[in-house]
Every structure is written in C-alpha cells, then in structure tokens.
N, C-alpha and C positions, 0 to 999 in steps of 0.2 A: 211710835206707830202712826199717831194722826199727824208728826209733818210729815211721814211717807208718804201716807195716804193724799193728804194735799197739793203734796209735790206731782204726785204720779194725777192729780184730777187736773192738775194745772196745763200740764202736758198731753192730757188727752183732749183738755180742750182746745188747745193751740194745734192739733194733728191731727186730731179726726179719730184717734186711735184709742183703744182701750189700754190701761196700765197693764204692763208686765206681769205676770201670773207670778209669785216667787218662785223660786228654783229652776225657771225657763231661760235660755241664752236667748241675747235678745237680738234678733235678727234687725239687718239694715231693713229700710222700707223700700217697698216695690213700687215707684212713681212713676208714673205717666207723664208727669209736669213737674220740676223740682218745686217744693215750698217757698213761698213766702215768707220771709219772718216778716213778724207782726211789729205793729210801732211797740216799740220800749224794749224790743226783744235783739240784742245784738250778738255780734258771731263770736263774741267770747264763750256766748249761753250755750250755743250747740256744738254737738259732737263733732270730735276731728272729720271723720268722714262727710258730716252734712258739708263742714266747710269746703271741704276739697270739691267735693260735688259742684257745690256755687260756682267756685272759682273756675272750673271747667265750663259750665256754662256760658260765663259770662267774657269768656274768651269766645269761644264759638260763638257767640253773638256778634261781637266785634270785629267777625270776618266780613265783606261787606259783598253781596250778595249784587255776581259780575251783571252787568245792561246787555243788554238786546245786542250794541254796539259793538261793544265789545267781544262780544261772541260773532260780529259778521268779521268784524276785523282782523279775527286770528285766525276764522274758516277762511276768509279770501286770500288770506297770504301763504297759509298751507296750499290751497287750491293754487294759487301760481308757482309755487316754487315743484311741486309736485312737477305740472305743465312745463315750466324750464328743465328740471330734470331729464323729464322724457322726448321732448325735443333734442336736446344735449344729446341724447343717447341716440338718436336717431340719426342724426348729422355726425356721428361720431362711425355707426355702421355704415349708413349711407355713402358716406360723400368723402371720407376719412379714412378709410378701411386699409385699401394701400398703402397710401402714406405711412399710417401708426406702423402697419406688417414691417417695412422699409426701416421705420426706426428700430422696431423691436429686436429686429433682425440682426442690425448694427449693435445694439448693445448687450446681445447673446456673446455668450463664449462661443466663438466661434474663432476657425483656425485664421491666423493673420494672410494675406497675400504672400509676405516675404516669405512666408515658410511652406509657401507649395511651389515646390520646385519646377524652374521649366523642363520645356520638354526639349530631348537629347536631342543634338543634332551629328548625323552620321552620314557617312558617304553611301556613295551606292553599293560598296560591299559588306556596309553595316558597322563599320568603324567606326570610332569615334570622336566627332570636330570638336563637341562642346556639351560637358556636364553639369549640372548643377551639385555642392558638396556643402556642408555644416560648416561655418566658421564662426569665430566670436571677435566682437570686439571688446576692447579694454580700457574699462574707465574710472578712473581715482574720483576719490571725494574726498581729499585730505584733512576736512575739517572731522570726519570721521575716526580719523585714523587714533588708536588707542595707543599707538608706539610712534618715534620719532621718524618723521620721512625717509632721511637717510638710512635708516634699518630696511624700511621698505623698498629703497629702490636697488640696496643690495639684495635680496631676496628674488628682486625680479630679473635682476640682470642678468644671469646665468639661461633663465628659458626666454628673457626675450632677444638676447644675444645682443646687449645693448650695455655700455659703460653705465658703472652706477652714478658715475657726474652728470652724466647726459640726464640718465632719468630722473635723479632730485629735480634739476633744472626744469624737468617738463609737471613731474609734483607741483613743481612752487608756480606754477602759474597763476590757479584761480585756487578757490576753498572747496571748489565741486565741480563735479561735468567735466573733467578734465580727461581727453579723449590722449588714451598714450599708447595703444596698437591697433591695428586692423589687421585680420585674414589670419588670426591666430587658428591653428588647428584643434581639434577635437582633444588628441592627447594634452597641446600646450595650455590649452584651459581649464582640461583636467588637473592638473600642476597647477596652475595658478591657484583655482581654487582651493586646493590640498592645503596652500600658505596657510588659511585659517584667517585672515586678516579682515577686521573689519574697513568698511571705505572701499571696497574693490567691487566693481562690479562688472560683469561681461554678460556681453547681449548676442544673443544668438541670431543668426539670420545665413540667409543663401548666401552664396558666389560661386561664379560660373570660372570651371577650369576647362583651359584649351588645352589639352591632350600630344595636340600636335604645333605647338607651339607658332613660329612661324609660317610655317608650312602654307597654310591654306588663307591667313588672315583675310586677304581681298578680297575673300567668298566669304565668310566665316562673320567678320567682324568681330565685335567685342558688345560687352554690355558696362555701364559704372559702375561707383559704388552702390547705387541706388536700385541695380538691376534695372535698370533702361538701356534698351540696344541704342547703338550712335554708329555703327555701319556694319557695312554686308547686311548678309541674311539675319542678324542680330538684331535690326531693324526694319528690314525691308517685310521682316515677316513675324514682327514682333505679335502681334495678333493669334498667329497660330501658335509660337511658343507658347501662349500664358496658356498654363494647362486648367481644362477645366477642372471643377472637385461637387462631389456631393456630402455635406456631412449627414453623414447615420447615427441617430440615435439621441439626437436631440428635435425631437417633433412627437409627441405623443401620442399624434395620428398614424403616425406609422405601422405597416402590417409588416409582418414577419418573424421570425422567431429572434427576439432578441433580447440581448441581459439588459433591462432596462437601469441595473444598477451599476451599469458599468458607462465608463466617461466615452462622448461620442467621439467618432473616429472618423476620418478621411477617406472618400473613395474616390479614385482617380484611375483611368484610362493609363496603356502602356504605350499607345502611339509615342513615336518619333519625327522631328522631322527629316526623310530622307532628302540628300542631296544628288544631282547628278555625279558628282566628281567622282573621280576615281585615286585613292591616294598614292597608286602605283605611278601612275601616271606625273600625279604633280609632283610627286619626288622629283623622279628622272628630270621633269620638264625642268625643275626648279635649279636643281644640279645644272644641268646644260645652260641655261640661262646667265645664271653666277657667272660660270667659269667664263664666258664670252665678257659679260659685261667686265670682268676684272681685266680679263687679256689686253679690251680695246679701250679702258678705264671709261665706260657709258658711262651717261648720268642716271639713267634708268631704262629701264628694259621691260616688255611686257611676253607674252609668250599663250594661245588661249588653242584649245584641239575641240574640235565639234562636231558631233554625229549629225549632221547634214540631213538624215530620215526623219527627223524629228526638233533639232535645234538644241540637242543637250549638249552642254557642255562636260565636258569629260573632264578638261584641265583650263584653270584660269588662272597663271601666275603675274604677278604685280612686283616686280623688282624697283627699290629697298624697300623689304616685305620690315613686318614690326611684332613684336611678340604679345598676342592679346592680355598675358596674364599681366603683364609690367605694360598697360598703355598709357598708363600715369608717366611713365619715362619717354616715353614717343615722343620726337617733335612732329609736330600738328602737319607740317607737308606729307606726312609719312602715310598717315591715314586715307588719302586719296587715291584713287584708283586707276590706274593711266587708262587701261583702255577701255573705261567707261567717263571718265571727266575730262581726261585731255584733247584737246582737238591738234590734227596736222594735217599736213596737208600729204594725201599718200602718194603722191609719184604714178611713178612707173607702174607699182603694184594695181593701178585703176587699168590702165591699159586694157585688161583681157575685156574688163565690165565695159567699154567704149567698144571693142570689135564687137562684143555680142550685142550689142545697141546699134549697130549698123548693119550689123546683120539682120536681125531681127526686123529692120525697118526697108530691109531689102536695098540699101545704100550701095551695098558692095557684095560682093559674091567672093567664096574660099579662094577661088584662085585669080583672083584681080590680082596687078599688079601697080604701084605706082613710082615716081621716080623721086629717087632720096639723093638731091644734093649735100645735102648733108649739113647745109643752113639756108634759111629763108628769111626773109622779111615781111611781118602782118602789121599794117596800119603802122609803119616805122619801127617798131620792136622788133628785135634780131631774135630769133631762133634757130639755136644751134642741138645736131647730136652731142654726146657727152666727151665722145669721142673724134670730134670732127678737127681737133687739130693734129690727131695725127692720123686715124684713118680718114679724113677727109669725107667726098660726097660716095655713096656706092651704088648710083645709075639704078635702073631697075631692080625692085624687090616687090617679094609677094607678100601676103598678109602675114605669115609662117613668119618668113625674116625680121619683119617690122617687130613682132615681140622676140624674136629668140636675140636680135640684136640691142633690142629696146630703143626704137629708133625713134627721136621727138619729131625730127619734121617726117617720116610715114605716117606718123599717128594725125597730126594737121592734114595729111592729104587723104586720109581717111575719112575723117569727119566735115573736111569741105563737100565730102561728098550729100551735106545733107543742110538743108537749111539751119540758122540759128534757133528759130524760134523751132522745128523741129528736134531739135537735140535736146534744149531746153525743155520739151515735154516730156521727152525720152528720160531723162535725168529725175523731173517729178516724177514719171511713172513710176521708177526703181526704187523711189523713196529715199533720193540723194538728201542725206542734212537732215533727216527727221529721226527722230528716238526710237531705238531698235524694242521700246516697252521690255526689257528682259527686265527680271525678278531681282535687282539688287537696284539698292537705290543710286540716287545723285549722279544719273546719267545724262549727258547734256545735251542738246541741238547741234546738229553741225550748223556751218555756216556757207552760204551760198547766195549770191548776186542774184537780186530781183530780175525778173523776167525784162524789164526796160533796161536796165544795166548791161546783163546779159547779150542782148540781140543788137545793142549801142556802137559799138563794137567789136568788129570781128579776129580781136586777139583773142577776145573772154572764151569764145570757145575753142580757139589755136589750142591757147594756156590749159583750159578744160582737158583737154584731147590725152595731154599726160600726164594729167591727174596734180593742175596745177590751178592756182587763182580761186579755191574753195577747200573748206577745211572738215573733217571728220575728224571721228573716235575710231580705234581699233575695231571694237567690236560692230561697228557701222559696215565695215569692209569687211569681215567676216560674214555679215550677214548676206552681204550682196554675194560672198563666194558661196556661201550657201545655195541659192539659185544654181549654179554651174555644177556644184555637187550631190545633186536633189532633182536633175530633169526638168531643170527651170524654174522649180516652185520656192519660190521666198518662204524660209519656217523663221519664229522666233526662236533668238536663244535665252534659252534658260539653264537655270542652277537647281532647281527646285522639282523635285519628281513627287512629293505631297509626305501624306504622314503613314508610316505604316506602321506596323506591328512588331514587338521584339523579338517574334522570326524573321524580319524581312520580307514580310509579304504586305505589299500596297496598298492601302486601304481607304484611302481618298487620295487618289492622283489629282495635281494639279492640271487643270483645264486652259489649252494653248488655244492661240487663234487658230483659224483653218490656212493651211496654206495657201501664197496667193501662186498662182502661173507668172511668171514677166517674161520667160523666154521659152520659144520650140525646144524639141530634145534634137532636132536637127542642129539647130545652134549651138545648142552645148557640146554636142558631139563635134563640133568643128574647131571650137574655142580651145576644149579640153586637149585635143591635139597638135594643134600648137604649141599651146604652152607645154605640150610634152617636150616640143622638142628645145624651150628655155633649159629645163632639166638635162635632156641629152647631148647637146650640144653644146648651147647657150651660157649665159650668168649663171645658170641656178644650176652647174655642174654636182659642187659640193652641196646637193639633197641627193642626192643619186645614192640610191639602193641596190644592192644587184639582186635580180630575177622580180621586180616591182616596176611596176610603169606607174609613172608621178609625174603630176601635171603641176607645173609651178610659175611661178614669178617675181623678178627680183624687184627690189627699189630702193634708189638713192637721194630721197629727194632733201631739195634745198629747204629749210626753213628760215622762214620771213623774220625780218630784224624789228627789232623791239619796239623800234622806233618808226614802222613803217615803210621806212625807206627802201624797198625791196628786198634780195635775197643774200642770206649770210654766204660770203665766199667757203667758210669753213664746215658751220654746224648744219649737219644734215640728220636725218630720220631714216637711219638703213633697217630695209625689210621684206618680207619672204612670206610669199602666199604659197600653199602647196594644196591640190586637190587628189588626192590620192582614194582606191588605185585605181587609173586612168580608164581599166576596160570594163569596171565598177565602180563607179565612184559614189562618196561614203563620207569621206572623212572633210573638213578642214582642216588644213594648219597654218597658225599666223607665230611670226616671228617680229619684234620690232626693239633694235636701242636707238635710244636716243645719242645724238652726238659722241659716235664713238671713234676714238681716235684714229682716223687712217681704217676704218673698215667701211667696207662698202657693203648693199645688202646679200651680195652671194659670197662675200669673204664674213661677215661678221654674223649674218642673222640665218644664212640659209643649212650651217653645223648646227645650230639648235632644233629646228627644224627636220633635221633628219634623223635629231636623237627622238623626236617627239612620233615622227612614224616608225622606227624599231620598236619602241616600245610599244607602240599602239598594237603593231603588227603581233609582237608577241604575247601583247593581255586579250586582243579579240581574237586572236588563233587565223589572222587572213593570211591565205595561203598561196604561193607565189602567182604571178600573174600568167595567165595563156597565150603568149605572146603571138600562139599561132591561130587567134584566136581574132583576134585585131580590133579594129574599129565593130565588128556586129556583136561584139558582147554588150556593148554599150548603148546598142540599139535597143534589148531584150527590156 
C-alpha cells in the first residue's frame, strides 16, 4: 500500500495531478500544452498514449512554417495564370469564333459532298438528260482475307462478270487498297456483301446516268469518276448543279418540333436544271444528220434549230456524238464540239448577212442591178462564179439572182459599192469573230484580218464579199441569222432556261443580254425574200416544204490547206441556213458536214434541214403559210 501510495505521490508531482481515487478509470488528461518530461524521466516511463501524443507533436513542429515570399510567389503565379486564361478565352470568342465554328463544323457528322446528289438535268419537256444514282466501288484487302484468294475470286466472278484468273491476278497485286470494280449497282453490292468475306470492302458514293445516251452529249456533257463536269452544261454550269442541303437536327439551337433523339437528316430543294432542248427534235435532227453524213461518208456533221424570239436552242447535234456513261472509252477528239470550237470559213451561207450590210448602209437598193461576167480580177487574184466554166458570164443581175445563183463576182460588185474601211465597220458592228457568250463552254474567237490588213488590199474584201479569207464557228452564223429571224435584233443563244420545279414550272430563269438592233425590218424584209427564192427556185430546192415559205441559203465552201497554201481543190464545208416561215419568221436552221464526198450544200446539207422544219413544224403546231398574204405579214 505505501509503494502505491509513493508511486501515485511521485506522479502527482511530476503532473500537477492528484492520484487516482481507487476503483475510478483513469481518464487521458485534458492539456493545453503537451508535458514535458522531466530529466531522468524517459518514454519508456509514460503511457502508450502520452507517447503517441509526443510524437505527433513533434512532427507538427517540424513542418516549417511557409515566409512572407513564398506566399507572394504562389499568389502572383495564380494571379497570372488566372489573367492568361481569361485572355485565352477572350481571343478565343473574340477574334477565333469563326474559325473554331468552321472546324467544328468539319469535324461534325455531317452528310459527305459525294452523297448529295446533283441536281437533274431535263429538257424542256421535263425529260430526263442526267441523274444522279447509288453505286459502290470495290476493294480487296487480301492480307485480310481468312480463305485463300483463288476461293475469293471464284466467288466473285459470277456477279462481277469477270474470269476468276483475271480477278486473282487483280487480288495478287498489293496486301490492301486493291481497287477491283467501279459502278457496281445497288443489287451487285448487295450480293457481294452477302459472300460474308472478310477483306472486302465497298464504298458507296454518286454517279451520274445519262438516260439518253448519245443523244444530246454536246449539250449534256459528262461528269468523272470524281463527280466533276469536263463539258456541256456538266460544266458550264457546274455551279448550279451542286445542290444545296440543310442538315436538321444536329444544332441544338434549333426551334421546331423535332425527335431530338433521332439521327440528323438532309433537306434539299427539288429544283432542276431545265434545258432548252427539245428531245423530239434532237432525235429527228440527229437521225437526219447520221444518215447524210454516212450517204456522203462526212467527217463530221453539226446540225443546231433556234427560236430566234429569244435565242433558245431547241436542237444542237454534234456528229460523231459519244456516250457519256462509257466516256472512259471516248477518244479525246470526240469530246469537242464542232459548232462551238471549230472555226471555217462559211461561204456562200455569209452572203445574205453582206446584202443586209449594204443595205443597211444604204450602199445598194432591192432592185439594183450589176453585171456578172462571171470572172474578175482584184489586185491580180482571179475570181470566178462556181459555175463559170460552164455557164460562163450572165450580163445583168439583180440582187434576187446574185443569191438564188450564188454568184461570187455579184457579191464583189456589191460590196465595191462601199468603201473598205466601211465594210470593215460593218463587220465589227455585227460582232464578226467575237464569242456568241452562249451557256456551254470552250467556245472560241473567230478569226478575222486587222482593220490595216483588211483596207491594204482590196481582195480582203472581194474575198469577204462570199464569206471568204476569215473564219467562224457554226453557232457564230446562226447567231447573225438570228438577226434576219428576229426584226434585226441580235439575241444570244442558249441551252439553259434556269432551274425549276418537279412540275415544270420555272423558278429561276436564267437572265440573257438585251437584244441588240443591227438591221431595219425593212432590210430583213428584203433579204428574207430573196433568199426565198434560193429555196424556190435556187440551190436550196431540196428545203422545200409544200404550203411553207422558207427563206434559206446554200454553201459550198473551199477549206484552206493545212499548210497555208491556199484552198483545198477537194475538201469543202457544205451548208444550209434556212429562216423559216418567211411571212413569220421564228426559227433558225443550220446544217453543216464537213468534207463530204461529192455533196454540195443543197445536195448534202439542205435534206437535213428540212427534216429539222417538218419536225419543228409539227412539235410547235405552225400552220401553213398565207401565201395570199405576202410580204405585209412580215411587216406586222
């Protein structure tokens, strides 16, 4: 009991505290300060807990209590990075906003270009030139492949209609990316995929079917693998093809009732674009064409019909025409388009456009007369009729006879009647040699002698006088007979009427120049009956219609040798202008083959030509002519 007691006095005086009452549990102490222990007094002495106590202290001491410094140095670094942040974010809204939308935009699921299809192109009666349709292509990975090649390539030879030697062979190329069909259809790649086969993969994308095959290509064009137009209106107007699109349902700002749980979709416009053509027209046209060019074996042939009130073309055939779906197979000359890239030189067919130029300038009057020996000499060059060695010279003619004969020295003593540099203006003024701007592309410059060449001497305009010593496009001379067909007014031609609607109703017409004036309607009223009587009596017999009055003009002219040397004895450009109907006139029609064997232009070009107004006559319902009617219908 007294070393209890000693022990418990020892302990009170080392703590402050009074001994333990017996039978009390002895509570930890409540400190403000942990204890000291005293010298002699070590930590084996005191209780687990005092120890642990210590030990926690004497850690927490040993944390080292941070400077003044160090607390500016971790505030100022917060305080800038803070400052960089909100700048960041400023220059990011401000100045960036765009941009980011533009990326963001891009890297949205959003529907590809290839798979919005363009938009249709149709005739004027809503037919159809050119669709867009689903196709796949087809591509091996053979290092994929789980079975041996040759299994695979029997498997596929049956739907790709391909020898299974060929296709291993195309297999064994590479280990991947191995491209083995294009233009596979919907079904065939349904089948494919059905094989099951690992390593196969087909990639979906547009291509454009032409419906009408050859038909219309020169208008039409084509597009590539790539979906890029490369001619006609496939390029000329590739712009308005690419259809626009809205996608719906991916913008979460969007109002309206919508499943937002459902995948966005595509909204797109039904426009078209309509064309002028008519595919009645360019049948027949194209028919009648052929068959000439094969009779007289041409090398090419063009054929174009134009409503004159406006400049549309109705029909623009291009003989040897090319099938747009196979233009992989084309040879490359094929592609070009005669009577907007080729230049000749038009003959005779210029003639009318020289009397209305002289008239116009008051040079000559309807019933002048002058004298046609039947050959002349300008500045030592011989000029002769076509015919002067066996009808020889035929003494006095009127202006009438000069074209129903198509006489080359009348037409020189017509246009002596007017100075060089005069006629020369006359020629600008008509827009001789310059680009008729119609709607298809890769149309070229005629070519024509500088005004000092021109006035130098006075063959340039002999030669001029019949439509010789400068060169044009077809559709150049159509444009000029356009004037004659029109009441004088020059209109451009075009292919293109705008885009309308899948009823056929117009919905952005394309917008033409204004018509320009170049000749009175007195003029054209005089020219037009003339050249009636090429048709009644004249060359241009074979356009003859019965109960139609047709105003036309033949031509045979010489083309220039390769080598410059003047004019081929053999190869000519026969051709046939017709202004129909004579006591209305409305229409163009142009006929032209090239080098056609033994035809002239009222034996070879001027049958095309009148199939091109039968048929015109019977798709626009024009009804026979009022023969008793005469010249004053034409005046109204």
């Amino acid at each position: 009991m007294s070393d209890r007691v000693s022990k418990s006095s020892r302990l009170k005086s080392r703590l402050g505290r009074s001994p333990v009452k017996p039978g009390r549990a002895i509570e930890p102490p409540r400190l403000r300060h942990p204890p000291q222990p005293s010298a002699g007094l070590t930590s084996g002495d005191l209780p687990p807990w005092i120890r642990r106590l210590l030990e926690f202290q004497m850690i927490r001491d040993a944390v080292a209590t941070p400077s003044h410094r160090r607390v500016t140095v971790v505030w100022a670094l917060l305080v800038l990075a803070g400052l960089g942040l909100t700048l960041n974010l400023l220059g990011l809204q401000m100045f960036q906003a765009s941009t980011l939308k533009t990326l963001a935009g891009q890297q949205q699921q959003r529907p590809q270009a290839n798979f919005i299809p363009r938009r249709t192109i149709v005739d004027r009666q809503g037919n159809a030139l050119a669709i867009d349709r689903p196709v796949y292509t087809l591509y091996a990975h053979p290092q994929l492949f789980d079975v041996d090649s040759s299994e695979v390539a029997r498997s596929l030879s049956p739907l790709l209609g391909q020898a299974p030697p060929n296709l291993e062979a195309v297999l064994g190329r590479a280990s991947s990316g191995v491209r083995v069909a294009d233009f596979l259809s919907q079904a065939t790649a349904t089948r494919v995929a059905d094989l099951g086969w690992d390593g196969l993969e087909l990639v979906r994308h547009a291509a454009r079917l032409y419906p009408q095959n050859e038909l219309a290509a020169a208008v039409v064009g084509y597009v590539n693998f790539d979906g890029e137009g490369q001619a006609g209106v496939e390029y000329s107007q590739r712009e308005r093809l690419q259809r626009p699109f809205d996608v719906v349902g991916d913008t979460p700002d969007e109002n309206g009732i919508l499943d937002r749980s459902a995948a966005p979709f595509v909204r797109l416009d039904d426009l078209q674009l309509q064309l002028t053509l008519d595919l009645r027209l360019q049948r027949s046209v194209r028919q009648a064409l052929v068959a000439q060019m094969e009779q007289f074996s041409a090398k090419q042939g063009t054929a174009i019909v134009m409503d004159a009130r406006d400049g549309s073309l109705l029909s623009l055939v291009s003989e040897p025409s090319y099938d747009p779906n196979k233009y992989y197979e084309t040879p490359v000359e094929r592609f070009k388009n005669w009577a907007l890239s080729d230049l000749y030189e038009p003959g005779s067919t210029f003639k009318p456009i020289n009397v209305a130029i002289a008239l116009e300038a008051d040079a000559i009057r309807p019933t002048d007369t002058f004298d046609d020996p039947g050959q002349i000499f300008i500045d030592g060059w011989e000029i002769a009729n076509y015919d002067y060695e066996i009808a020889g010279g035929r003494g006095q003619v009127s202006v009438t006879d000069i074209l129903r004969d198509s006489s080359n020295v009348g037409m020189v003593r017509i246009v002596q009647q007017m100075a060089a540099s005069d006629y020369y203006d006359w020629l600008d003024r008509i827009q001789l040699g310059q680009p008729t701007d119609i709607d298809l592309p890769f149309e070229v410059s005629g070519q024509i002698k500088s005004r000092e060449q021109f006035v130098a001497s006075p063959v340039e305009a002999a030669t001029a006088s019949f439509g010789q010593g400068f060169a044009i496009t077809p559709i150049q001379l159509v444009k000029l007979y356009g004037a004659l067909a029109n009441h004088g007014y020059l209109v451009t031609p075009h292919v293109v009427r705008g885009l309308s609607d899948s009823q056929g109703n117009l919905q952005k017409p394309m917008a033409q120049p204004k018509p320009q004036r170049i000749f009175s309607r007195e003029t054209v009223r005089s020219v037009l009956a003339m050249m009636e009587e090429v048709v009644e009596a004249g060359t241009g017999q074979n356009a003859k219609i019965p109960g139609y009055r047709i105003s036309g003009k033949t031509g045979t002219a010489q083309k220039s040798r390769q080598d410059g040397g003047g004019y081929s004895e053999s190869a000519v450009v026969a051709s046939f202008v017709a202004v129909f109907p004579t006591d209305d006139p409305r229409y163009v029609v142009f006929v032209a083959l090239d080098e056609p064997n033994g035809g002239t232009g009222g034996v070879a070009a001027a049958p095309v030509a009148k199939a091109a107004m039968e048929t015109t006559i019977a798709i626009e319902g024009i009804p026979p002519s009022d023969r008793s009617g005469g010249d004053d219908e034409m005046m109204r």
